[in-house]
ROSEKE-126359 format. One record per residue (C-alpha): residue in three letters; chain; x, z, y. Coordinates in steps of 0.2 Angstrom, whole numbers, always signed. Layout:
BEGIN
@code->ALA	unit->A	east->X	up->Z	north->Y
...
***
This chain:
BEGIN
@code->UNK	unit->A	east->+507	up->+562	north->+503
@code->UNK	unit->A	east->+514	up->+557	north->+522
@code->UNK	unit->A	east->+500	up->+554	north->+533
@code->UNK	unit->A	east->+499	up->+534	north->+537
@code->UNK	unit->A	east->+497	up->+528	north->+555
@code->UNK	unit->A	east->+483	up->+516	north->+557
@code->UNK	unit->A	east->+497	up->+502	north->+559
@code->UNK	unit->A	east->+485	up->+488	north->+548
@code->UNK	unit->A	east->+472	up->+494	north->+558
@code->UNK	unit->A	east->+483	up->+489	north->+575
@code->UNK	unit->A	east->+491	up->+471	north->+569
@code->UNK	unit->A	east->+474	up->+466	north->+562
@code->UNK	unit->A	east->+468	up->+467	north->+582
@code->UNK	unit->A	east->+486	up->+460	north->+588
@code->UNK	unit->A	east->+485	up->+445	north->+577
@code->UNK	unit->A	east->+470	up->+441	north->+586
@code->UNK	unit->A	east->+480	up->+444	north->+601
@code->UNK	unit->A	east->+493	up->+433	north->+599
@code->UNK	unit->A	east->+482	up->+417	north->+596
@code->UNK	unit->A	east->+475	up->+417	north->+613
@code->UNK	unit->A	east->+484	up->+430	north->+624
@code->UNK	unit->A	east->+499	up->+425	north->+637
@code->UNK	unit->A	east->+518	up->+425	north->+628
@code->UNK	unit->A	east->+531	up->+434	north->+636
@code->UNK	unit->A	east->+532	up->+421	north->+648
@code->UNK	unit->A	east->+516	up->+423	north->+655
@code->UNK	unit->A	east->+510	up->+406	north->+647
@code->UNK	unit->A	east->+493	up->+405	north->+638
@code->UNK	unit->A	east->+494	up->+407	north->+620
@code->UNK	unit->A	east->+484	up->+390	north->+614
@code->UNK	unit->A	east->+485	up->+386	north->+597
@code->UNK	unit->A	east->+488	up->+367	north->+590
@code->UNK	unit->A	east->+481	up->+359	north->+573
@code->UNK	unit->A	east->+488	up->+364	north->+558
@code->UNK	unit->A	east->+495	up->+347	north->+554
@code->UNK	unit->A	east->+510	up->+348	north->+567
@code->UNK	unit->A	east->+504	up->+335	north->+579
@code->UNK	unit->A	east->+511	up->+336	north->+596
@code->UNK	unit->A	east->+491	up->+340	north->+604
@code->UNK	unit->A	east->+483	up->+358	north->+607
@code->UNK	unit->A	east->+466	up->+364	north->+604
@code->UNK	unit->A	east->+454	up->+368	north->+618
@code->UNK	unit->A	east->+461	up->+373	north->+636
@code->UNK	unit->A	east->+473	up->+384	north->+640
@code->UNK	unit->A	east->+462	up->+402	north->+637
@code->UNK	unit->A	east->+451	up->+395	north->+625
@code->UNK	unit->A	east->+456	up->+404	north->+612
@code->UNK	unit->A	east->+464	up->+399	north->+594
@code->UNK	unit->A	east->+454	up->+390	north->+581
@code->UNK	unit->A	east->+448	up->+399	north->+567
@code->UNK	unit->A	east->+453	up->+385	north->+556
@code->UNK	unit->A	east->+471	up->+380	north->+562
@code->UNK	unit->A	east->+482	up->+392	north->+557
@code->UNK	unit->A	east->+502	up->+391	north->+562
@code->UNK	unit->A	east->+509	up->+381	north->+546
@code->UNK	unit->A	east->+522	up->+370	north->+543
@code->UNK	unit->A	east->+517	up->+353	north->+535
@code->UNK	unit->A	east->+531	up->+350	north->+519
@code->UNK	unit->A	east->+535	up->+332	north->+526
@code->UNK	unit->A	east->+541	up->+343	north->+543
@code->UNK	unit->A	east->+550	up->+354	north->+536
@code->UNK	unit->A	east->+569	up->+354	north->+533
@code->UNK	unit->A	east->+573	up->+345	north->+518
@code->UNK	unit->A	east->+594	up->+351	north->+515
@code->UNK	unit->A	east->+602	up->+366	north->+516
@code->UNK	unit->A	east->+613	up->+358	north->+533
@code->UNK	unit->A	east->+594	up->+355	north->+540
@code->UNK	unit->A	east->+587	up->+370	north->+539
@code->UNK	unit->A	east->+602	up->+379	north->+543
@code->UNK	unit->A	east->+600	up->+370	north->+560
@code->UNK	unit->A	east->+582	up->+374	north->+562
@code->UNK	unit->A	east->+582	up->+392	north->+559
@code->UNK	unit->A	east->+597	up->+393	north->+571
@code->UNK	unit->A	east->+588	up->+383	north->+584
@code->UNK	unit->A	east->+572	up->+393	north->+585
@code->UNK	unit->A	east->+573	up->+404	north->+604
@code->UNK	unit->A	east->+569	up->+423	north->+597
@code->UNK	unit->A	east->+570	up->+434	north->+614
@code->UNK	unit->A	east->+574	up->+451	north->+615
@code->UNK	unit->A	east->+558	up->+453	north->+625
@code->UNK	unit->A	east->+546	up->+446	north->+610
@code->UNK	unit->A	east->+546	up->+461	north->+605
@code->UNK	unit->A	east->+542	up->+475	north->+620
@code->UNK	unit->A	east->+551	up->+479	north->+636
@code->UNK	unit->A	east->+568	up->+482	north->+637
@code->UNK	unit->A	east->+574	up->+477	north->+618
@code->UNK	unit->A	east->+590	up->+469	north->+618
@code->UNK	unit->A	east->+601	up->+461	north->+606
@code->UNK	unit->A	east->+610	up->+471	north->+595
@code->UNK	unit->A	east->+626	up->+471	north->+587
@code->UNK	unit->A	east->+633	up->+464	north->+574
@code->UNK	unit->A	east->+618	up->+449	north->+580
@code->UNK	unit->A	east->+615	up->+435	north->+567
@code->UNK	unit->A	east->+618	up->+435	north->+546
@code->UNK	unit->A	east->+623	up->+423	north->+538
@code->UNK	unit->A	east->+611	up->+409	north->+535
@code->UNK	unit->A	east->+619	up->+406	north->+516
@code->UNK	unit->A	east->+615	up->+423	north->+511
@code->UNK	unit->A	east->+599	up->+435	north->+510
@code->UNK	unit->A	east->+592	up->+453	north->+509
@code->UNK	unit->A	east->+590	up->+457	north->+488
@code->UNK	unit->A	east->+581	up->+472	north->+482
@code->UNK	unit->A	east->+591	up->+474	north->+466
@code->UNK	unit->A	east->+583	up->+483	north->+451
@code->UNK	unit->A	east->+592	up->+501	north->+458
@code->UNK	unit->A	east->+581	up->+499	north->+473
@code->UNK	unit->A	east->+596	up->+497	north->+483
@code->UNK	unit->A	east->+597	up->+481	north->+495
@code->UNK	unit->A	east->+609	up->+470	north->+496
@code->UNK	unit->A	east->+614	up->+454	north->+504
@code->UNK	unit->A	east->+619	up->+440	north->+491
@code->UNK	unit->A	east->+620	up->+421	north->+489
@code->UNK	unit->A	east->+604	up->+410	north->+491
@code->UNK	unit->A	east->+595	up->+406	north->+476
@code->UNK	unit->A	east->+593	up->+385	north->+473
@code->UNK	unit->A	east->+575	up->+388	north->+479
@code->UNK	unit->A	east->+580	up->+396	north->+496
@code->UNK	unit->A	east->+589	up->+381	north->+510
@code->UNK	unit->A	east->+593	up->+397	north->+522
@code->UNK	unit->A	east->+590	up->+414	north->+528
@code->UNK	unit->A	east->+595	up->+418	north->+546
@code->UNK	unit->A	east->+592	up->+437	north->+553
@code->UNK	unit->A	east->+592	up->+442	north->+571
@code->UNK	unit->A	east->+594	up->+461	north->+575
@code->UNK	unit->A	east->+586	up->+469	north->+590
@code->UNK	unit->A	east->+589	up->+486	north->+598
@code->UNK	unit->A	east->+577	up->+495	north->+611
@code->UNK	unit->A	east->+587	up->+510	north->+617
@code->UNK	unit->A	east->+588	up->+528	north->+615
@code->UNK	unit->A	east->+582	up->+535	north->+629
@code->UNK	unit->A	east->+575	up->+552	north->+636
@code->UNK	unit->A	east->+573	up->+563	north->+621
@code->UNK	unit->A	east->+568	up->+547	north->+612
@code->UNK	unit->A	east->+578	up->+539	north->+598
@code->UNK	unit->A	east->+581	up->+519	north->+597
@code->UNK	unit->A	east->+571	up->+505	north->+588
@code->UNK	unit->A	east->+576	up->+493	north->+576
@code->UNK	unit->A	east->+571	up->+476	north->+575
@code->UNK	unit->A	east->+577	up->+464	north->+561
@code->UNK	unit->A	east->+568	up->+444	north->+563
@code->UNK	unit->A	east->+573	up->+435	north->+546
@code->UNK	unit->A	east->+567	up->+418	north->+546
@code->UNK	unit->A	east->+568	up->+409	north->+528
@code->UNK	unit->A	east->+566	up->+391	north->+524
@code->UNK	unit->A	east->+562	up->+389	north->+505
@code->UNK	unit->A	east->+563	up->+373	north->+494
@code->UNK	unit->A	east->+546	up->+368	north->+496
@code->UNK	unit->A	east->+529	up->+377	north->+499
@code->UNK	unit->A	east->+527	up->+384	north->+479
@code->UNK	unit->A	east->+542	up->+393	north->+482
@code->UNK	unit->A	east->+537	up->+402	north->+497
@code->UNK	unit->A	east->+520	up->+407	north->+489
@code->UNK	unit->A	east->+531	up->+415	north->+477
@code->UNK	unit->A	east->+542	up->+423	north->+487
@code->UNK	unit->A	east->+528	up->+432	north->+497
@code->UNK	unit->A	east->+520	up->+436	north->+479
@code->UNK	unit->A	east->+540	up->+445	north->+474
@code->UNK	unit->A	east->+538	up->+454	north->+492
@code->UNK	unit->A	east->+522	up->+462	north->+488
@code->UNK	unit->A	east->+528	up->+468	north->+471
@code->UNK	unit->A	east->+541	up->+473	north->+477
@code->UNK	unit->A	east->+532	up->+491	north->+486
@code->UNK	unit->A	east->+526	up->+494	north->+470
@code->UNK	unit->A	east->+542	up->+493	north->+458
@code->UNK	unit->A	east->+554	up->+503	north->+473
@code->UNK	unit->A	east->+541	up->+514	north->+481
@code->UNK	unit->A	east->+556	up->+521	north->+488
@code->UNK	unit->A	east->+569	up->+509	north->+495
@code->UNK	unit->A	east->+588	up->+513	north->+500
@code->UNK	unit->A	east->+593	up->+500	north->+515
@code->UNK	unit->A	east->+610	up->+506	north->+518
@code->UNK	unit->A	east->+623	up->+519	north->+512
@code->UNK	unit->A	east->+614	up->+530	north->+524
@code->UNK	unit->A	east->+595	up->+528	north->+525
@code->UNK	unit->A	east->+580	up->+525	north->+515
@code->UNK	unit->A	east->+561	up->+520	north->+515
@code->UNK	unit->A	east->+546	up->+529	north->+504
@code->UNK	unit->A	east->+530	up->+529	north->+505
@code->UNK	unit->A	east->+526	up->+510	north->+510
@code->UNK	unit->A	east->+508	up->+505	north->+508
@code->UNK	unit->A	east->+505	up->+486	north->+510
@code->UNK	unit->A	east->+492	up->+473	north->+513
@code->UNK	unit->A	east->+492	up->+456	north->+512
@code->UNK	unit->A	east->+480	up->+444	north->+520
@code->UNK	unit->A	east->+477	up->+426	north->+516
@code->UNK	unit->A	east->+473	up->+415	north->+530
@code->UNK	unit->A	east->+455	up->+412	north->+524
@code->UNK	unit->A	east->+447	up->+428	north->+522
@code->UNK	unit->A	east->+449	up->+430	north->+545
@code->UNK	unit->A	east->+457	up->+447	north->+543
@code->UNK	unit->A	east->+474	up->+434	north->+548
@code->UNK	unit->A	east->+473	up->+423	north->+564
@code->UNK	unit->A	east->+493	up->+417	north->+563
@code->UNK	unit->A	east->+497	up->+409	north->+546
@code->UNK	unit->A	east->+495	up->+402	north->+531
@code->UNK	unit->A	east->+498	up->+422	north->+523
@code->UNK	unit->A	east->+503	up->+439	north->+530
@code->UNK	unit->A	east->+509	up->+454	north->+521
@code->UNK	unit->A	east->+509	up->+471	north->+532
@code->UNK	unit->A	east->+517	up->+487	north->+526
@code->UNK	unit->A	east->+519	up->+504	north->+533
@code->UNK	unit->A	east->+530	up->+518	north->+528
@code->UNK	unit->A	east->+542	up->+530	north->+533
@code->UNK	unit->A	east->+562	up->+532	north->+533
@code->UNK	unit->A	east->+572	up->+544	north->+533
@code->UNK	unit->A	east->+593	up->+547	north->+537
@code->UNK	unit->A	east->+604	up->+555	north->+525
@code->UNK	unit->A	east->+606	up->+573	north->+529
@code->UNK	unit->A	east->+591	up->+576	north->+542
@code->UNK	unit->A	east->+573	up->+581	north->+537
@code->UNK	unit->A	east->+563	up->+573	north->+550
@code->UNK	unit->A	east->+555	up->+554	north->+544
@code->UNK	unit->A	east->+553	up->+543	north->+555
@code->UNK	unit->A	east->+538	up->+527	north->+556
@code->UNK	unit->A	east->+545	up->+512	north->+549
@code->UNK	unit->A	east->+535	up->+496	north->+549
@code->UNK	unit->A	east->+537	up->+478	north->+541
@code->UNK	unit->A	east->+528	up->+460	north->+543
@code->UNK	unit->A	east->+530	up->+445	north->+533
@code->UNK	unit->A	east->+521	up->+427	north->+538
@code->UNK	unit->A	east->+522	up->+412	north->+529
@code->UNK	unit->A	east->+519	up->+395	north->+537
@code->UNK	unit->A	east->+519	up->+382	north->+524
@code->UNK	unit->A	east->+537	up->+382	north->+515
@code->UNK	unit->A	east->+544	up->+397	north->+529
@code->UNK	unit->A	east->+543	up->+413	north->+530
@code->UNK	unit->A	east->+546	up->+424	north->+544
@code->UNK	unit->A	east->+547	up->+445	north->+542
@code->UNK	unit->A	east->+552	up->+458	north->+553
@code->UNK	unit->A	east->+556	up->+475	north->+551
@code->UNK	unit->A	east->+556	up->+490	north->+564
@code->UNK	unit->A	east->+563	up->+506	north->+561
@code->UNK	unit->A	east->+555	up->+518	north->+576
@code->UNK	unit->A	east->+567	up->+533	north->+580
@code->UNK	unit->A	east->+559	up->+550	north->+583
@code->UNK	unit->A	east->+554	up->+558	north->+600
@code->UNK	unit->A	east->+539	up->+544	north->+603
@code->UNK	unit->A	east->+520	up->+550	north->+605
@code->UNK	unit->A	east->+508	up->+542	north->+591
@code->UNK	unit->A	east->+504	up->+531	north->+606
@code->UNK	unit->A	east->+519	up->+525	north->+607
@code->UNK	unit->A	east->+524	up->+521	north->+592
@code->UNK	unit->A	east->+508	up->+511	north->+588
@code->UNK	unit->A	east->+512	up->+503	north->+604
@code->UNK	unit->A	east->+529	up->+498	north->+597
@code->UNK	unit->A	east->+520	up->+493	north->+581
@code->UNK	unit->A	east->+510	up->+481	north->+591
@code->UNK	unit->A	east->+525	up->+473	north->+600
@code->UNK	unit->A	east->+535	up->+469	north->+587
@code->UNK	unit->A	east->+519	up->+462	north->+575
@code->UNK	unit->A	east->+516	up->+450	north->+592
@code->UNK	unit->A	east->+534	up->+447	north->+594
@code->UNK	unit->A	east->+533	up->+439	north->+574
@code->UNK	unit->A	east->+519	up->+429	north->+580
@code->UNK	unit->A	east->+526	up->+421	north->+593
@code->UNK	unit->A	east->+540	up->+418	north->+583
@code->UNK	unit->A	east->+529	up->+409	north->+570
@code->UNK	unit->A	east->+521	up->+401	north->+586
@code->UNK	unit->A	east->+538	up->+391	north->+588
@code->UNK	unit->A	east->+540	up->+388	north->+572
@code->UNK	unit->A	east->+525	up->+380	north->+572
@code->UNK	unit->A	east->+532	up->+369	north->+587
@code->UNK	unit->A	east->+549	up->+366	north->+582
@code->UNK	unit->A	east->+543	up->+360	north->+565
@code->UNK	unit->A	east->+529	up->+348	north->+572
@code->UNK	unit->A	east->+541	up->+342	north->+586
@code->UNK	unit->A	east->+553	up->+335	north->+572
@code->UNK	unit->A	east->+554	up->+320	north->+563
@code->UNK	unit->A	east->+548	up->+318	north->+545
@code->UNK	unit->A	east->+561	up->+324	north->+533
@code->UNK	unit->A	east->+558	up->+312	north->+519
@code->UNK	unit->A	east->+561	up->+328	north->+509
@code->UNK	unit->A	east->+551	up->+321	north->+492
@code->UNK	unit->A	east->+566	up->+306	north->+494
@code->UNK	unit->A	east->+579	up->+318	north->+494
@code->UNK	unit->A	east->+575	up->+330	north->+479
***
């Protein structure tokens, strides 16, 4: 049995955190009401509102494949959402037609959307090797579903998913195992970002080396989006920093949710129910 970090423990607190805590900017978090309008709650440092998570209302939210396309593509994800000294990494962007698929080997795979999906855009991030210590990896995928149903459904499939592949193959040459997940509805106040949130914590492992390293992964769902991230910690780190990593990225996926939230609320109505 590997010996999990206390990662749940640490996003718990840094969910908290990102409601009311400066961005990388240096701005005061503040949180808005859950129903998109343009106005905030409280002054800046006030703190977010237990009742307002970050959500997206359906009426906000894209209503094509061409518009939601644009809108995962026009969301700002910084390098630095994530920690100090990250920077894009190469190849950068997917394709917003095509998603990640865990297929019954256990093996993932990018393939074509499913009619319930409008697109799926993932933004890699690298922080670098340095001094004896091996790089991070950051994936940011943010999905826009067909409506809010699907994804509920979606997140549900996600959870299930640790439990039918308890070991995972990403690529031809790495693997995750031991992943133990938790997942948070909004009401129950373990969750100060969304509408759900799904934490998991594992490790992975490269082909031909013994050591495992921390692996982590996050998944949010505002209304009918969802926004994961995974990190993949090289070795060489202390415990404290690889909890510190842990904490970065989890904030980093909350400030991304923060501008979902925006984006979404800033637009116009989509008169989605007209187009279906």
């Amino acid at each position: 049995m590997i010996a999990h970090r206390p990662v749940v423990a640490v996003v718990a607190g840094t969910l908290m955190l990102v409601g009311c805590t400066g961005g990388p900017d240096g701005d005061t978090g503040t949180r808005k009401p859950s129903g998109g309008g343009g106005s905030t709650t409280g002054e800046p440092g006030s703190g977010p509102s237990s009742s307002d998570p970050y959500t997206v209302v359906e009426d906000r939210a894209p209503g094509t494949r061409a518009e939601a396309v644009d809108f995962v593509r026009g969301l700002t994800v910084r390098p630095d959402h994530f920690g100090v000294g990250f920077r894009r990494h190469r190849p950068y962007e997917s394709d917003p037609t095509e998603w990640a698929v865990l297929g019954e080997d256990c093996l993932w795979r990018r393939g074509p959307l499913p009619d319930r999906v409008l697109a799926s855009l993932t933004r890699t991030f690298v922080l670098p090797a340095e001094k004896g210590r091996e790089a991070v990896y950051v994936s940011l995928t943010v999905t826009v579903h067909e409506d809010t149903t699907a994804a509920r459904r979606d997140m549900a499939v996600s959870l299930e998913e640790a439990l039918r592949c308890p070991e995972q193959r990403l690529n031809a040459t790495q693997r995750v195992r031991g992943l133990y997940s938790q997942a948070n509805p909004f009401g129950e106040e373990r969750n100060a970002i969304a509408d759900d949130d799904l934490a998991e914590t594992g490790e992975y492992l490269v082909d031909g080396e013994k050591q495992a390293r921390p692996f982590d992964w996050y998944k949010y769902r505002l209304g009918p989006v969802t926004v994961a991230a995974t990190a993949r910690i090289g070795a060489g780190r202390t415990e404290e920093e690889r909890n510190t990593v842990s904490s970065d990225v989890a904030k980093g996926v909350g400030f991304v949710a923060a501008e979902i939230d925006r984006l979404a609320g800033a637009g116009e109505p989509s008169g989605k129910a007209a187009s279906r």
